[in-house]
Each structure stands twice: as C-alpha cells, then as structure tokens.
N, C-alpha and C positions, 0 to 999 in steps of 0.2 A: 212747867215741863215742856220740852222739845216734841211735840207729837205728829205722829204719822197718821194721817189717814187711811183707812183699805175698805174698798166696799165692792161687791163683786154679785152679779147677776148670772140663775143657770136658769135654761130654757123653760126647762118644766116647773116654773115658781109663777106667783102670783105678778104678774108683771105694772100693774096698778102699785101696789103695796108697797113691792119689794123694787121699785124702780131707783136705777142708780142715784139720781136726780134726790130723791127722796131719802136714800140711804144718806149719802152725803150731806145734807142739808141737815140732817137729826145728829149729824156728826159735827158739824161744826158749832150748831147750836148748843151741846157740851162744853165741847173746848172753849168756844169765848164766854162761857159762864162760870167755867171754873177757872179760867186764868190760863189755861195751854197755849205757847203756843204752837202754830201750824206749820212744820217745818217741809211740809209735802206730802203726795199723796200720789194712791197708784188703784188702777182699778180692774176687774176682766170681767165684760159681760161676754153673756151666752155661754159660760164653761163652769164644768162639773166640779160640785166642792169635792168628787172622789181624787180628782187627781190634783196633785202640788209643781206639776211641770207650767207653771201659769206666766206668764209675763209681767201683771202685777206683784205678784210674790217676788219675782226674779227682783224687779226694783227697789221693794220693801228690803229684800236681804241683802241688795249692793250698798243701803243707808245704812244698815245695821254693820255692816263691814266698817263702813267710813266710822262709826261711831256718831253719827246728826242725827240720832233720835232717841227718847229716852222711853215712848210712850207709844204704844200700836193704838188706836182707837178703831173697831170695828160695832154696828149696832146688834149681832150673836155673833157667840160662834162658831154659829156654822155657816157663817161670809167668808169664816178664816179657811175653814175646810170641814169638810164630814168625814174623811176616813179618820178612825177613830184611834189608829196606829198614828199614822203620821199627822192627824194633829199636835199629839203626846209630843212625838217628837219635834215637832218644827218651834212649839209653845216653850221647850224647854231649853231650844235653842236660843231661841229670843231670852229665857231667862239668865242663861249662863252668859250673855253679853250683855247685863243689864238690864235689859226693854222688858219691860210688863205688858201683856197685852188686856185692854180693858173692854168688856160686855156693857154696851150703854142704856141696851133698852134691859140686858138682863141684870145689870148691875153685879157681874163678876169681874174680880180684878184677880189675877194669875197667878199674883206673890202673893196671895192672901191664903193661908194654909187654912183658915178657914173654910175657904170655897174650894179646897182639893175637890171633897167627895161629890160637891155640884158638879163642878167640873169634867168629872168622871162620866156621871150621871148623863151630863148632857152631849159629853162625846160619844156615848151610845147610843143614845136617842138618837140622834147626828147620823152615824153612820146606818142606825136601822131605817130612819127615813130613808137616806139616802137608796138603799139596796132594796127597800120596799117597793118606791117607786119603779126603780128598774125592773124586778120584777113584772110590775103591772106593764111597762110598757111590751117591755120582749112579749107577756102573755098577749098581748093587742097583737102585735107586729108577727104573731106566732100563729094567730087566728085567721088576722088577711093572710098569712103563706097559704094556709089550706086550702084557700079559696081561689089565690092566685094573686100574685101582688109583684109587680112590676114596678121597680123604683125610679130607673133609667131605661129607657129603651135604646136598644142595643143598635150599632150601624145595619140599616138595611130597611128598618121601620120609624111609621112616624105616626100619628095618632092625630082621627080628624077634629078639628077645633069642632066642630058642632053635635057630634055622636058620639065622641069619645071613643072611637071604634079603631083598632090597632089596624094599622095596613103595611104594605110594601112601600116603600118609599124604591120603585126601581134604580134611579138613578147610583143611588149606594150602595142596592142589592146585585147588580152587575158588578162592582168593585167583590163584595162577596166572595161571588158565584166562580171569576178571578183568580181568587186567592185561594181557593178551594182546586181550583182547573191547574194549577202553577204545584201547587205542593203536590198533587198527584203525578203531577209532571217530570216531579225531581227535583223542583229546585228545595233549597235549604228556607229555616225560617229570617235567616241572617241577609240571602238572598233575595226570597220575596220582598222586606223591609226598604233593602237598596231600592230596589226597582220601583215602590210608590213613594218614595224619597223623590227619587229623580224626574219622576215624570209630576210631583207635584199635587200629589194624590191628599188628601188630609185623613187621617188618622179617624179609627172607629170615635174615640173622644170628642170628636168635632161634630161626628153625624149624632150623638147621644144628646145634642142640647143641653149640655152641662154647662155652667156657668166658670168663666173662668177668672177667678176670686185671685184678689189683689197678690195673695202673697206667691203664685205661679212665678215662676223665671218667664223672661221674655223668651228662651228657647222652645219653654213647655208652650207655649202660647201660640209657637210656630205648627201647632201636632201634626207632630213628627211619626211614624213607623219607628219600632221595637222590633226585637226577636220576641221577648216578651206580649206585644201586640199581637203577633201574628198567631201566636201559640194561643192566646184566650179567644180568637176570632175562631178559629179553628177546632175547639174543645166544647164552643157555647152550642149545648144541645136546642137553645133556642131557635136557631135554623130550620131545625126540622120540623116546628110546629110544638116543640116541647118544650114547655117551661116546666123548670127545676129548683124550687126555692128549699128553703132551710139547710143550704149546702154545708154553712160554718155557722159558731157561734164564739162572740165577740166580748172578750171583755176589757170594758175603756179603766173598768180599774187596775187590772192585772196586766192589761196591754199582753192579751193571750188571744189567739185564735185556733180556735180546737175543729176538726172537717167530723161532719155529721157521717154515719154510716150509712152506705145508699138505701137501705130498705128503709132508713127511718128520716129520709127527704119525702118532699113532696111533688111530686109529680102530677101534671095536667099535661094530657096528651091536645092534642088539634089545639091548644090556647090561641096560637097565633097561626097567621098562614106561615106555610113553609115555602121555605127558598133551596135549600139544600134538600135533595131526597136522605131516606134514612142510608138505603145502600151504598152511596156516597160519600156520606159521616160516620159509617162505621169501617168504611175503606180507610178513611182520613186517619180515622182512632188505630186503625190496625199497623197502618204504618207510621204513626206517633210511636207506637208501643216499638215496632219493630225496631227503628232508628236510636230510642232511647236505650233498648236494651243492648243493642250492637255497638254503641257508642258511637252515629254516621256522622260526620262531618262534611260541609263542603269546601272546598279548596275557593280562597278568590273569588268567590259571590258565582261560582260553576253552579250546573244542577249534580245532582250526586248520581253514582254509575248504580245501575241497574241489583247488582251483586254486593255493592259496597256494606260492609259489616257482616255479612251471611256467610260467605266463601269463606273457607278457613283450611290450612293447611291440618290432614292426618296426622301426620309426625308431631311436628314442635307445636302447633295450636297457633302458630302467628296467623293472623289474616293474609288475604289472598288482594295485594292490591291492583289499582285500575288501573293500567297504562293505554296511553294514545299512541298506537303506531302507524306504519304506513303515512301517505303523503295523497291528498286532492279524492278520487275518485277510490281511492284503493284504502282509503282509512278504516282501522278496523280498533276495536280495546282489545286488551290482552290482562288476564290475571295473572299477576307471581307472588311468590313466597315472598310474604315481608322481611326475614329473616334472610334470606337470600339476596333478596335486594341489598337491606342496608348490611349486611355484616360478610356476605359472597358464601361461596359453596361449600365453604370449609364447613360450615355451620346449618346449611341446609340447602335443600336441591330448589330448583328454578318452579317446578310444578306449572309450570307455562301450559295455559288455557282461553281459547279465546270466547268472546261473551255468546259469540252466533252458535259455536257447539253446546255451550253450556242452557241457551233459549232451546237448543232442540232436544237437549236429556230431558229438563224441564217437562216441553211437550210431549214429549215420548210417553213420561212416567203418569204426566198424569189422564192421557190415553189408558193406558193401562191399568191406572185405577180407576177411572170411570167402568172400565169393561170388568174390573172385578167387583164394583160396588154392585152394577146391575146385575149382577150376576150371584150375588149374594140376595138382594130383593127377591128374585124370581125364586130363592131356594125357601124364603120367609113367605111368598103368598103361596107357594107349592105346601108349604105347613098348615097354611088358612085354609085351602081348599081340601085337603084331606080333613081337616077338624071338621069341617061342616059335613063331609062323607060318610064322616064313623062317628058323628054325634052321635047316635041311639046307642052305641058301643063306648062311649065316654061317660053317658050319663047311666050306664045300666052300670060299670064299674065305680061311679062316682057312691052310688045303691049300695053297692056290694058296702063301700068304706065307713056310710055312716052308719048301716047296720051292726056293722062290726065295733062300729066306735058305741054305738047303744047298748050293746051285749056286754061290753069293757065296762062300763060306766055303771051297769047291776051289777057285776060282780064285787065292783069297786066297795058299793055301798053294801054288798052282802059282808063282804069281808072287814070292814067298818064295826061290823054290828059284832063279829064273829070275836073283833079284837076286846072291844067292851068286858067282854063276857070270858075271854083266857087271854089276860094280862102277862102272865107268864109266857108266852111265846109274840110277844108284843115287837121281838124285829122281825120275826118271821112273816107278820104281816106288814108290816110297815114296808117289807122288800117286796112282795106281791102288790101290794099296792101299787108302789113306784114302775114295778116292772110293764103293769097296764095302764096305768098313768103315762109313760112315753111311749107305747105303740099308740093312744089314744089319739097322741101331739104327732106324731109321725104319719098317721091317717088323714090326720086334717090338714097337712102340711102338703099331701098330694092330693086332694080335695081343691086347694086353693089353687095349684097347682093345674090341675086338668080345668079349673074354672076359668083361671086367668089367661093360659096358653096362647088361644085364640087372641085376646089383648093383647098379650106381647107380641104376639106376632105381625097382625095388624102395625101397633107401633114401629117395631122395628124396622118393618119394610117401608111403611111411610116415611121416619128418616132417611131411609136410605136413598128414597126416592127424589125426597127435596135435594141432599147432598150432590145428587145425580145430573136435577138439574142446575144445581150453583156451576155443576163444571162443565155440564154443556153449556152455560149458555158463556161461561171463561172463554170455554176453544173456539166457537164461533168466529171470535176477536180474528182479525187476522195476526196480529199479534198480542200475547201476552202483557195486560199492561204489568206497571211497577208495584203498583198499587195493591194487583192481583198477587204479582209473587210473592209480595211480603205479607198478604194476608195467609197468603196457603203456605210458603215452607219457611221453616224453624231456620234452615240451617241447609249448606253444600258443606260437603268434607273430600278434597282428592288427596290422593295418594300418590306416591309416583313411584313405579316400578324401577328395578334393575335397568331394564331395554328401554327407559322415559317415556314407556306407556302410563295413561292415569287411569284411575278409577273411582268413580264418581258416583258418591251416594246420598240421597237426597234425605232431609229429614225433613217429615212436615209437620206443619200444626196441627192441633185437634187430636181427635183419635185415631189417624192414620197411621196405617204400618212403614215403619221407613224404606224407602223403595230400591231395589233392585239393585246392583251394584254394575254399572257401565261401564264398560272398560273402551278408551279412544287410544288413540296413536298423537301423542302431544304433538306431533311435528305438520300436521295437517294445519 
C-alpha cells in the first residue's frame, strides 16, 4: 500500500521518547516490514494535538486530495490529534476518501469496525490528557501571576544580567515619558505613530527583547509605530510602578479570549520603578475615555482642538466644529454648528464661538465651584464642631432610645406569652407585636444615626476638601490644560438666541452640579 507518514511533536511531551527522529524511525521500520510503500511524509514539532490548523496536516490532506496515498501511518493517535471532536472528524474524512489511518505502536487500524469502541475510548483519553495537562499548566502560570510574573518587559525597562533586578533602561524611558507629554499635548494616536516613524524612533517590540521569529514580514522586522502601538503604551498601567497580571484568559483550543473582571486581576503595586506618575496616567485614561466616547479625530496627523467632541450644539445636537481663522499674529479658532456648516442656515444657526471665550466660562465656572465646594465643607466641619458641643446631649437622647427600645422588647415577650394562653385573639397580638417590633427598628435606626453623624461628617468634608484642592491646584496652571478639561467636563451645550447672543452651559463629570448658564454676545 501507498503510505504516508505523520509524526508530530507538542512541547509538553517527553522529548527523549517521543522525539520526531524516533517517531519516524518506528514508522518506517513498519512499513518496510510489511511491504508499504513510502509515498511521503509530513510532520509539525512544538504544536498542540488540540488544534488541526497544522502545516503537516495541511500536506497530509493536499496528498489525500491528489489521491497518492492509501495508508496514514502514525505511532498513536494522539500524533494525529487529541481533540476528541475533530479527530472523529478528520479520521472519517480520511475514510470517506479511502485512506485508513493505522496505530503502530497501538495496533489500531480505522476501517476495522472492530476497534471502533478503542478507538472512541482513546479519543477520550486523548482529549482528557490533553485539557488536563492545560489545566495544570494555567494552574502554574496562575500561581506565578499572584506573585508577579513578567513575561516580556515592556519599553522603558531592562533587567540586570547579574541580580535580576528590573530597572529603567532611560534611554526608552524618555521615548515614554514623550509619548505620554505628546498625547496630553493634543496630538492623535495616529499622529504620535507618524512622528517616531519619521524621526526613526523603533517601536516598544524592539525595546521588549523579543525575538524576531522567521515567519515576521520584513516590514514587521522594520518595528514600525501603530495607532495600535501607541494606544497599549499608553493603557500599560506598568508605568506607574503597577503590574497587572491575569488581565485575559486564552484558549488555544477555542481560539477564545475572554478579559478577566478587574477585581479578580491581580495586582502588585511598587513591582517595578515608575516612569509615569499615577496623576499623569489617569489624566491619560481620562482623555482616552473622553476621545473615545466623543468620537475625536485628528485631521492630517494635526493635534486635536482643545473642544473637539465636547462642544455640541443645543438645538440639533451636531457638534460644534474647529475652525482656523484670522491670519499671522491675529490667529484665533472659532466653533460652529456642524450642521450650519455643511448643510447652511436653512437648517441651523452658525452658534459662532470662539475657544478664548469659551477657556474663560470654563475658568469662571470652575472658580465658582471651588468657592461653593469650600463653602459647603465649612457647613460639614460647622456640623463636627457642634456634635462634639452637644455630645453629652446626643448621648443622653441616645439613653433615652435604648431604654425605650428595652421597655418595647418586655412587652414584646410579655405579650408572647399572653398569646400562647388566648389563641383566639391571636391577630390581635400578632398587630401589637408588629406595632413595637417597628418603633423598635425605628429607634435603632436613629441610634445609628446620632452614632454615625459625626463619621459622615468628617467624611464628607474631607471629600470635599481633597476635591477642593484637585481644583486649586487646576487654576494655579496659567492655563487650563486639555487634559484637565477632559477630565473635569462631560459636555459644553450653546444655544443661540434670537439677537445671536449664546448661552453656554457646562456639564461636568463626577458628581458635580451642571453650571450656571452664561450668557456672551457671539459677535465679540
């Protein structure tokens, strides 16, 4: 008979044993003992018998195409594969095109309806092994996460050959630091990409010490900058000293990637030194979020306008785009009705605004909520300072609740006893019960109450107080960064009056009140 040979090597096998050299060698020593002959052969080391996307396979089934072979020889089979489905399948294909495939150390042959139920038998086994072992390794792979496990290290670090000890590699950590200083800047991730492109910069891939394996394109080999790139450089909380492992889980059989829930990642704070402070990569993440949810684009590798996606017209809801006007010294942006623009006034008004009035609503408003935040604190430690005044007066009514909840709670069990003994009026107590059974819960509801007060108070004002200084230390700025505004407001909305006055309302993030509605003279 015409026979094929297939012999195939996965990582986690005995490598002594099951070496290709060895597999083949037991395979031919069959064949020229039974008379076959060897019409070719195909093999894949290092790859999972779960999956059937193989390169040897591929070849096996372009002969079985042709019709050049009558006979599979493999020495089990689970060389041919372990998933226990698509072995079935792939086996029965070979049958429906003649080809038997033959077990030589296990002495099963495929057309033998005899060895069905083997057969069965050991495509179980097959795929149990196979997902057993997986198990144990993820359980391994699951255990260094906890601990902290770093596969590649990331651009910016290098690890010393004699200590093993993670450091700065600066030279990459300035590229970084960069790329971080650029996107808060304004520009796009499309843009940032351009600009280490041109100047020749190499891709975080290159500083990770990865290996670059034969089957890379020669372009990959150039590494290149992504929007892609710049987006993982910019999200890898590694920067800040935090490593983040067990983000996803992988399976090479289902070719699935499933994202773990953050509470049930693992997180190691200080692991590494940090390059990016935390205030810095959560400005980064705030205007990630901001851009993505506004849908920002930049024009022609530009940096993007200040307002770009926030502004939004009242009326129709079109955005509020950027324009350049004026000429040298006198350059100024201006926002108008997208709808105005492209479709003219028949369909909506111009809403013309320019970005220097709309930085000083901005600053105005949030002047004015700093001044009403502190001024809310001082009403929250004015509640502290009284509780501590009329303590002896808190706790002597606190006195009064539980006595009264003591007196409630004899009656309770008097009338208990009372029901025992006249069953015939058994809702009439059952409603007495209930009735001092919730002033009981209503007692101790102001109990916790006059206990806690003090705590919330305290808290409260403490918020209020960090809040207070996130936005002093904003104004300080001489100017408002971008970074800034997309962290604090949600949203501008103008309006444009009869007379082409606007009015301009801020809505911000968090749990701030939306602010104050401004009224300008658009022609300014």
């Amino acid at each position: 008979m015409k026979a094929w040979l297939y012999y195939r090597l996965s990582r986690d096998e005995d490598q002594e044993m099951n070496s290709l050299q060895n597999q083949r060698q037991i395979l031919v020593d069959y064949a020229e003992q039974n008379g076959h002959e060897i019409v070719g052969e195909s093999f894949d080391d290092n790859v999972s018998g779960m999956t059937f996307d193989r390169k040897g396979l591929r070849e096996l089934e372009a002969a079985v195409d042709k019709d050049e072979i009558e006979l599979v020889l493999v020495k089990d089979l689970s060389r041919l594969g372990r998933h226990r489905t698509q072995s079935a399948l792939f086996i029965e294909h070979l049958r429906m095109n003649n080809v038997k495939v033959y077990s030589v150390t296990e002495g099963i042959d495929t057309t033998d309806e005899n060895d069905d139920l083997l057969i069965g038998f050991k495509q179980i086994y097959n795929d149990f092994y196979a997902k057993d072992i997986g198990r144990k390794i993820r359980s391994g792979i699951n255990q260094k996460q906890k601990k902290g496990l770093i596969v590649h290290l990331p651009m910016g670090y290098c690890k010393d050959k004699l200590t093993g000890e993670v450091k700065v590699d600066e030279i990459a950590a300035d590229i970084v630091r960069e790329v971080y200083m650029k996107f808060l800047d304004g520009y796009g991730l499309c843009s940032i990409a351009r600009e280490m492109n041109r100047r020749g910069i190499k891709s975080p891939e290159y500083f990770s010490h990865r290996k670059a394996g034969s089957q890379r394109t020669e372009m990959c080999k150039k590494f290149l900058w992504a929007q892609t790139t710049v987006k993982r450089l910019l999200t890898n909380e590694i920067y800040t000293g935090t490593l983040v492992n067990h983000k996803t889980v992988t399976s090479k059989i289902y070719k699935t990637m499933t994202f773990v829930p953050e509470e049930e990642r693992f997180r190691h704070e200080n692991f590494v030194p940090a390059i990016i402070d935390k205030a810095t990569f959560e400005k980064v993440q705030a205007v990630i979020n901001s851009r993505k949810k506004n849908a920002v684009r930049t024009k022609n590798g530009g940096v993007i306008h200040r307002y770009s996606g926030l502004i939004k017209c009242a009326e129709c809801g079109a955005i509020l785009v950027a324009k350049q006007r004026g000429s040298g010294d006198s350059k100024y942006i201006e926002y108008t009705c997208n709808s105005n623009h492209r479709y003219g006034k028949q369909y909506c008004t111009p809403h013309r605004i320019h970005e220097s009035q709309l930085d000083k609503i901005v600053s105005d408003e949030l002047y004015y909520l700093l001044d009403n935040i502190l001024a809310e604190s001082q009403k929250y430690d004015r509640i502290v300072k009284d509780w501590h005044k009329n303590r002896p007066k808190y706790e002597r009514r606190i006195g009064q609740y539980q006595s009264r909840i003591k007196l409630l709670n004899g009656q309770i069990q008097d009338i208990l006893m009372e029901r025992i003994s006249d069953k015939a009026h058994t809702d009439m107590y059952n409603e007495m019960i209930a009735k001092r059974e919730a002033e009981v819960r209503e007692l101790e509801a102001k109990i916790e109450e006059n206990l806690r007060y003090d705590e919330f108070s305290k808290a409260r004002s403490s918020e209020l107080k960090s809040t207070a200084e996130i936005l002093e230390d904003i104004l300080t700025e001489p100017k408002l960064t971008d970074a800034d505004l997309r962290m604090l407001v949600d949203k501008v909305l103008v309006h444009q009056n009869d007379d082409k006055s606007l009015e301009v309302k801020l809505v911000f993030n968090g749990a701030f009140s939306p602010s104050r509605t401004v009224e300008i003279n658009s022609e300014k």
